[in-house]
LOPA-123012 format. One record per residue: x, y, z negated of N, C-alpha, C in turn; residue number from 1. Coordinates in nm, 4 decimals. Atoms other than C-alpha are relative to their C-alpha. Layout:
// LOPA-123012
@n.X: X, n.Y: Y, n.Z: Z, ca.X: X, ca.Y: Y, ca.Z: Z, c.X: X, c.Y: Y, c.Z: Z, i: NUM
...
END
This chain:
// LOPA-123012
@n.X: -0.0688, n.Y: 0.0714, n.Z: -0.1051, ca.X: 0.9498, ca.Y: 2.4440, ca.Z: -9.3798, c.X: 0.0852, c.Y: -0.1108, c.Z: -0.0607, i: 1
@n.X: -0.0686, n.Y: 0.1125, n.Z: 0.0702, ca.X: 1.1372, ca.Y: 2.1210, ca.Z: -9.4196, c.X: 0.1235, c.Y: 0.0437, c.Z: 0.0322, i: 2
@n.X: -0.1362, n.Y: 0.0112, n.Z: -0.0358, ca.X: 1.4984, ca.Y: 2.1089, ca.Z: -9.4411, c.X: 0.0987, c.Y: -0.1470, c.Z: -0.0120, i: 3
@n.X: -0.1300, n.Y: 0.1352, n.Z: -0.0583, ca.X: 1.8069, ca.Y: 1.8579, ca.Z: -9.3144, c.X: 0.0635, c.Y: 0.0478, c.Z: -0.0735, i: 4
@n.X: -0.1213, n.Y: -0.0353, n.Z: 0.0663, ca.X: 2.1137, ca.Y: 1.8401, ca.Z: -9.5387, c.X: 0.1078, c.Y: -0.0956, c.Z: 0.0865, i: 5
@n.X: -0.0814, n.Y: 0.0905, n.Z: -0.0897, ca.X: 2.4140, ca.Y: 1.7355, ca.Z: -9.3008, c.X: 0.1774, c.Y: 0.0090, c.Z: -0.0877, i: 6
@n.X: -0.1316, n.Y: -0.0475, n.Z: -0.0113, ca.X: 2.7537, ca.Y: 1.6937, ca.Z: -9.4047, c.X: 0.0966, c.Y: 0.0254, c.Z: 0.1336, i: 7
@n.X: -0.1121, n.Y: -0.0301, n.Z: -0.1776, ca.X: 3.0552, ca.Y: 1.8380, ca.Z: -9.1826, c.X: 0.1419, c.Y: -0.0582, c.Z: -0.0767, i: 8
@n.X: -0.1602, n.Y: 0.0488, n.Z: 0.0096, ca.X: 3.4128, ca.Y: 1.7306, ca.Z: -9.1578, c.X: 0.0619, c.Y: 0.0750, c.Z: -0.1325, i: 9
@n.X: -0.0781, n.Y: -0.1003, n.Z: 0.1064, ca.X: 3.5043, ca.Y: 2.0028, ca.Z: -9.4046, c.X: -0.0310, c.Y: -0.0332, c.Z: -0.1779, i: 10
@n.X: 0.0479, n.Y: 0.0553, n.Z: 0.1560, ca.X: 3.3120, ca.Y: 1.8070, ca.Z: -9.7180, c.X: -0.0898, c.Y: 0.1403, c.Z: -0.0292, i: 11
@n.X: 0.0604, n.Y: -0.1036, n.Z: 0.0774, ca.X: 3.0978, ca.Y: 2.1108, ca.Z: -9.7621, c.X: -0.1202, c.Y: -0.0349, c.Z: 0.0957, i: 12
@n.X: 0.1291, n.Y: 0.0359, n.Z: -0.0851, ca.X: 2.7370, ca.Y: 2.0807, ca.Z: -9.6695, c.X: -0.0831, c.Y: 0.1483, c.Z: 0.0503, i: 13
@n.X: 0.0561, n.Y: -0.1220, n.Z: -0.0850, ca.X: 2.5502, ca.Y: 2.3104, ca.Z: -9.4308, c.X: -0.1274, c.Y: -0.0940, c.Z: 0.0021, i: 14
@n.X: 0.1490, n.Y: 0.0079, n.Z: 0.0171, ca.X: 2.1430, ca.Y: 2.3461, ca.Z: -9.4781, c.X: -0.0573, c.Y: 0.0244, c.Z: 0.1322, i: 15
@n.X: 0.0782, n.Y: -0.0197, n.Z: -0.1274, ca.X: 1.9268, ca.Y: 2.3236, ca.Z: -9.1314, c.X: -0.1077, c.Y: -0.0280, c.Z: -0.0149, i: 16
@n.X: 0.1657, n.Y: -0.0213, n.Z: -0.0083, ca.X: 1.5709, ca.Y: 2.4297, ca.Z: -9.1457, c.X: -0.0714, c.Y: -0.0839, c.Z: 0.1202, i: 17
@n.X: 0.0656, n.Y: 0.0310, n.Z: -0.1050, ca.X: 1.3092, ca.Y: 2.2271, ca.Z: -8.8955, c.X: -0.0579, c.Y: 0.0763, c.Z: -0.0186, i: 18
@n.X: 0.1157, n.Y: -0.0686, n.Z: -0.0692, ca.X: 1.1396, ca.Y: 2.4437, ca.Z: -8.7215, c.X: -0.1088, c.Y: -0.0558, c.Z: 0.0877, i: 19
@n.X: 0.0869, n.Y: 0.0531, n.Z: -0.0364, ca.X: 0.8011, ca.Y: 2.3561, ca.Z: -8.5899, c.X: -0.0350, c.Y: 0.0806, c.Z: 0.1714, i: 20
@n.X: 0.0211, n.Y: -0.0185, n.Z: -0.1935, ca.X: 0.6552, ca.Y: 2.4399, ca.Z: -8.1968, c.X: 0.0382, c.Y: 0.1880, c.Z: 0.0126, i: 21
@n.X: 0.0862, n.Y: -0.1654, n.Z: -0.0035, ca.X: 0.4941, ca.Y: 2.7758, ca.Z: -8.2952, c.X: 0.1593, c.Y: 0.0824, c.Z: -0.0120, i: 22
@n.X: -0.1364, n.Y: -0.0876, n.Z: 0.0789, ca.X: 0.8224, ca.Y: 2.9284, ca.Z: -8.4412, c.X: 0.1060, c.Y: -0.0308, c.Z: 0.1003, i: 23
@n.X: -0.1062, n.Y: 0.0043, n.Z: -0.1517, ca.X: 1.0288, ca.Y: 2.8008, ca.Z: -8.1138, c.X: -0.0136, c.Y: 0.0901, c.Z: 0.0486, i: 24
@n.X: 0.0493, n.Y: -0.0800, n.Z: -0.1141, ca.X: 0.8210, ca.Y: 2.9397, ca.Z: -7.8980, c.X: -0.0116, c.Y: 0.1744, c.Z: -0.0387, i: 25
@n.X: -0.0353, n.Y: -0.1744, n.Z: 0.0517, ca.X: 0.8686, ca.Y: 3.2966, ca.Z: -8.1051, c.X: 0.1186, c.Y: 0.0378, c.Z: 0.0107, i: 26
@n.X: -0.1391, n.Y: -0.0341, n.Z: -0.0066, ca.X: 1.2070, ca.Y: 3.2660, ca.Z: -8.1475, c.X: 0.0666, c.Y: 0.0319, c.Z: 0.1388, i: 27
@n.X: -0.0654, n.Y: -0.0029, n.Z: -0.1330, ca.X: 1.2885, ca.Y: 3.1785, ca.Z: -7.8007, c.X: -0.0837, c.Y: 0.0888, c.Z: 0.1680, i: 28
@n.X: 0.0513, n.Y: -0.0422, n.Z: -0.0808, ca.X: 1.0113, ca.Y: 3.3631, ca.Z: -7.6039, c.X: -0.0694, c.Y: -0.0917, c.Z: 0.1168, i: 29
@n.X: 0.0589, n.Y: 0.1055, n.Z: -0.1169, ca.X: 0.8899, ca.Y: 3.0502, ca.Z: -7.3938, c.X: -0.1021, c.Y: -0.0675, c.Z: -0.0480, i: 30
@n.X: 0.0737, n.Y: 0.0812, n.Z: 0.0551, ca.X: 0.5895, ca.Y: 2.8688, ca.Z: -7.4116, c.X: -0.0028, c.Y: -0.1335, c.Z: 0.0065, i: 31
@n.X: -0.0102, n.Y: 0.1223, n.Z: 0.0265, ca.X: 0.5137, ca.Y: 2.4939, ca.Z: -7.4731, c.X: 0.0409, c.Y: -0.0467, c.Z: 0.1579, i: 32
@n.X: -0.0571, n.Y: 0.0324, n.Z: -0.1452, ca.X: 0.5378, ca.Y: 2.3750, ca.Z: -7.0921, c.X: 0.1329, c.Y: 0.0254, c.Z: 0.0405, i: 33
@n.X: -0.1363, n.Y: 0.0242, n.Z: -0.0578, ca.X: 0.8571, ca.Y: 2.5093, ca.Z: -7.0309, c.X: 0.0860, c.Y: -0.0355, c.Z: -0.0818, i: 34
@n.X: -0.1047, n.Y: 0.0760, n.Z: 0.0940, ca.X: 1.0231, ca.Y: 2.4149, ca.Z: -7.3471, c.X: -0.0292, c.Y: -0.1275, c.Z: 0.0030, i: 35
@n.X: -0.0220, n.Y: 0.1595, n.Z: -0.0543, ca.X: 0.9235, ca.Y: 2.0500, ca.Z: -7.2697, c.X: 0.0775, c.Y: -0.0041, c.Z: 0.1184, i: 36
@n.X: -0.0068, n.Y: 0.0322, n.Z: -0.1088, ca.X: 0.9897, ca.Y: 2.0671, ca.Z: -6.9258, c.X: 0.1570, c.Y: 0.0304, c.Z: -0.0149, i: 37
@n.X: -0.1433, n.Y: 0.0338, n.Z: 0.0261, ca.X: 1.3413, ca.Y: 2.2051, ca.Z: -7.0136, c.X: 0.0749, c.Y: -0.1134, c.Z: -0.0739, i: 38
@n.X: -0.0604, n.Y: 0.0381, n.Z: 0.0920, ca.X: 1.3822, ca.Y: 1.9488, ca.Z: -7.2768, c.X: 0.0028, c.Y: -0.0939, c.Z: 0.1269, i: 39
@n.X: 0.0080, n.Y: 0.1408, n.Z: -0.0290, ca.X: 1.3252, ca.Y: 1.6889, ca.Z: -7.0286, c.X: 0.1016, c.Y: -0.0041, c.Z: 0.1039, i: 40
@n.X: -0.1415, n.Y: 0.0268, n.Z: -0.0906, ca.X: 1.6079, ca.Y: 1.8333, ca.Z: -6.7632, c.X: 0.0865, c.Y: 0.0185, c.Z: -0.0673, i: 41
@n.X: -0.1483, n.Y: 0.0114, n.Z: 0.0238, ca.X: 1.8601, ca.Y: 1.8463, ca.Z: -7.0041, c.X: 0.0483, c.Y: 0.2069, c.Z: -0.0440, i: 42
@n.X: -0.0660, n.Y: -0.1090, n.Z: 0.0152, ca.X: 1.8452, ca.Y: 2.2032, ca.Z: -7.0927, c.X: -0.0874, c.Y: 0.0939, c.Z: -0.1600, i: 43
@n.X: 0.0328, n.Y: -0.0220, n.Z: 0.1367, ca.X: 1.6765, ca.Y: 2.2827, ca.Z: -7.4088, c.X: 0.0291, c.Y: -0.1372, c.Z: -0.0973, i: 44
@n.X: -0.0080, n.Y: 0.1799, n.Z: 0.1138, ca.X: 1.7357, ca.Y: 2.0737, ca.Z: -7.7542, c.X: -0.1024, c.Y: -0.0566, c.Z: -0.0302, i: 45
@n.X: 0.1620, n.Y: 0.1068, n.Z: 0.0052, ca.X: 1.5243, ca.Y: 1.8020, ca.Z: -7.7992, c.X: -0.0456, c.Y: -0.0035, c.Z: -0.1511, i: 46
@n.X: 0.0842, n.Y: -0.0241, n.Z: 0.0983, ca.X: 1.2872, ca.Y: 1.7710, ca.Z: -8.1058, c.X: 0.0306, c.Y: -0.1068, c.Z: -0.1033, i: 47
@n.X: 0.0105, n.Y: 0.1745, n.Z: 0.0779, ca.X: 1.3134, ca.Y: 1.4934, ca.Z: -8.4154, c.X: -0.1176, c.Y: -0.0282, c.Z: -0.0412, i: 48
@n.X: 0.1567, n.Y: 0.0228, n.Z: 0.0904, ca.X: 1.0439, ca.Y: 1.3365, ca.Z: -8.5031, c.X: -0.0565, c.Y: -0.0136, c.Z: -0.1521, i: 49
@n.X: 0.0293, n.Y: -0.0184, n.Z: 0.1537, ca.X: 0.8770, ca.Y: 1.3953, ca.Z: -8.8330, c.X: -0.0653, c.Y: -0.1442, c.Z: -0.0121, i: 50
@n.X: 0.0655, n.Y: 0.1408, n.Z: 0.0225, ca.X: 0.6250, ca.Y: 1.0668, ca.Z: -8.7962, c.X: -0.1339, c.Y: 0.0445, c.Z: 0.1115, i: 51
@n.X: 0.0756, n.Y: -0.0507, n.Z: -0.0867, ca.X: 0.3421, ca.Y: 1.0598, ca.Z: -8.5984, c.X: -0.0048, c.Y: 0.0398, c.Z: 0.1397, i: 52
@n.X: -0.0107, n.Y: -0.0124, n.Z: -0.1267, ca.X: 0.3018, ca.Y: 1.2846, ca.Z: -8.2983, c.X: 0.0876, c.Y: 0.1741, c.Z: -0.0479, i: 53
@n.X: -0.0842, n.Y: -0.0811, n.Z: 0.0616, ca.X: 0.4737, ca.Y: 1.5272, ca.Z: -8.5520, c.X: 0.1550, c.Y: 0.0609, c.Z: 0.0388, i: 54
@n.X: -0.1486, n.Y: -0.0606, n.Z: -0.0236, ca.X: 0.8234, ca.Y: 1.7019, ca.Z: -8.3890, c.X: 0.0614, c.Y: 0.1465, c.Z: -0.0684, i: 55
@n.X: -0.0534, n.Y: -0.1018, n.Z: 0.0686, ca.X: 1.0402, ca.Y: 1.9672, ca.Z: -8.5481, c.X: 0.1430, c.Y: 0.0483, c.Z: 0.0541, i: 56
@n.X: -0.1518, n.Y: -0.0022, n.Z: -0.0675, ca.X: 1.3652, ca.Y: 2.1095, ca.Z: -8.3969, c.X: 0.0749, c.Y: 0.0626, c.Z: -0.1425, i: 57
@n.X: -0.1367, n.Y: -0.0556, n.Z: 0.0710, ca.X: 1.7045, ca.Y: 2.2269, ca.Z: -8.5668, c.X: -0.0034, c.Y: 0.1175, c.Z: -0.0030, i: 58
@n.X: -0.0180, n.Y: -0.1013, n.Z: -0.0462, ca.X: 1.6952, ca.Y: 2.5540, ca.Z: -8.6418, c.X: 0.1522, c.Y: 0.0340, c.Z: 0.0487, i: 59
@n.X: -0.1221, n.Y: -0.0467, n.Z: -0.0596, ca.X: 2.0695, ca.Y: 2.5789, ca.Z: -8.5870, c.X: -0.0064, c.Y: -0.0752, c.Z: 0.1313, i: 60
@n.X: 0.0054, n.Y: 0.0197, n.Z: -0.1272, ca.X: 2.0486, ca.Y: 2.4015, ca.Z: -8.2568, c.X: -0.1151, c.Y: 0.0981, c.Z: 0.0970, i: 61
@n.X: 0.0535, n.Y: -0.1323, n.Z: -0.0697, ca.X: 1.8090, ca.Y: 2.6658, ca.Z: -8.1358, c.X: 0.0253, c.Y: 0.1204, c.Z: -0.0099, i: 62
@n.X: -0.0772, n.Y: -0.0917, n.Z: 0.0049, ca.X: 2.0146, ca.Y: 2.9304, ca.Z: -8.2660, c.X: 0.0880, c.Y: -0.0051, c.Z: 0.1188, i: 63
@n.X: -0.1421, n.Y: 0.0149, n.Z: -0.1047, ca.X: 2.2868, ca.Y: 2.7994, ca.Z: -8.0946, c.X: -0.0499, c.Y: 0.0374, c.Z: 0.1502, i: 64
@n.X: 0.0284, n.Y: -0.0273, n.Z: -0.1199, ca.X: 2.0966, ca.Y: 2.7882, ca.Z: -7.7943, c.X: -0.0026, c.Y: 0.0969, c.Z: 0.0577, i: 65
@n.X: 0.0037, n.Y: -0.1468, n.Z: -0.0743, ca.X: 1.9973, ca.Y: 3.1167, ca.Z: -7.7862, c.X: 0.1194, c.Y: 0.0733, c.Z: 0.0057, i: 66
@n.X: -0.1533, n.Y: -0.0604, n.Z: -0.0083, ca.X: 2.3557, ca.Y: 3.2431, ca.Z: -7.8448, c.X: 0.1103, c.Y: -0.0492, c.Z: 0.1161, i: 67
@n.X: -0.0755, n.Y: 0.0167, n.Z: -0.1166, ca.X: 2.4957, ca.Y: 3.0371, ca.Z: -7.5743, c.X: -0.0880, c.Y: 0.0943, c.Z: 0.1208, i: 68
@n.X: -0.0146, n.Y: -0.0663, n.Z: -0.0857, ca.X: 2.2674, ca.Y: 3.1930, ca.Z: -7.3552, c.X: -0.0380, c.Y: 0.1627, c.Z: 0.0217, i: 69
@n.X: -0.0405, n.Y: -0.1336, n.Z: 0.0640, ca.X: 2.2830, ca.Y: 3.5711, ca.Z: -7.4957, c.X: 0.1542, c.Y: 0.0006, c.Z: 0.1070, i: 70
@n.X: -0.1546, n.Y: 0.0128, n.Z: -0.0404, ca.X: 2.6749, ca.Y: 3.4830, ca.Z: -7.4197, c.X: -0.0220, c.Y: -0.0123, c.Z: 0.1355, i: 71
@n.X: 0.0503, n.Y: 0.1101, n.Z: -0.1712, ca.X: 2.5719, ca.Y: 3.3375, ca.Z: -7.0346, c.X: -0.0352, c.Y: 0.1002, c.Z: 0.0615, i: 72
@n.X: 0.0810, n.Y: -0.0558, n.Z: -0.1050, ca.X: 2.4089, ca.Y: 3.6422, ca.Z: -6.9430, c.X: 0.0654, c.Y: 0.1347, c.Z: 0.0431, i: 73
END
């Protein structure tokens, strides 16, 4: 898997894995249709593009996701 190196406010750097479709759709239990269709109202995170027709999400932004709505329910 590829990884993002981001810095944060704190000067210490935190590692975020892209995750690819297949590995969403495991993690989060939904298949391709509704994780577009959420991305497109505003309620799943949206994808970066690798090149191509190539997308990859954050794994910590799909963590997060699922923990906000773990927390939500």
């Amino acid at each position: 898997m590829a990884e993002q190196v981001r810095d944060t406010d704190s000067g210490t750097q935190n590692v975020s894995r892209l995750i690819r479709l297949k590995e969403v759709q495991h993690r989060v239990g939904l298949g391709r249709s509704t994780i577009y269709r959420w991305i497109s109202e505003g309620h799943f995170p949206r994808p970066v593009q690798l090149g191509g027709h190539a997308v990859a999400w954050q794994e910590s932004e799909v963590e997060e996701w699922i923990r906000r709505r773990i927390q939500d329910s």
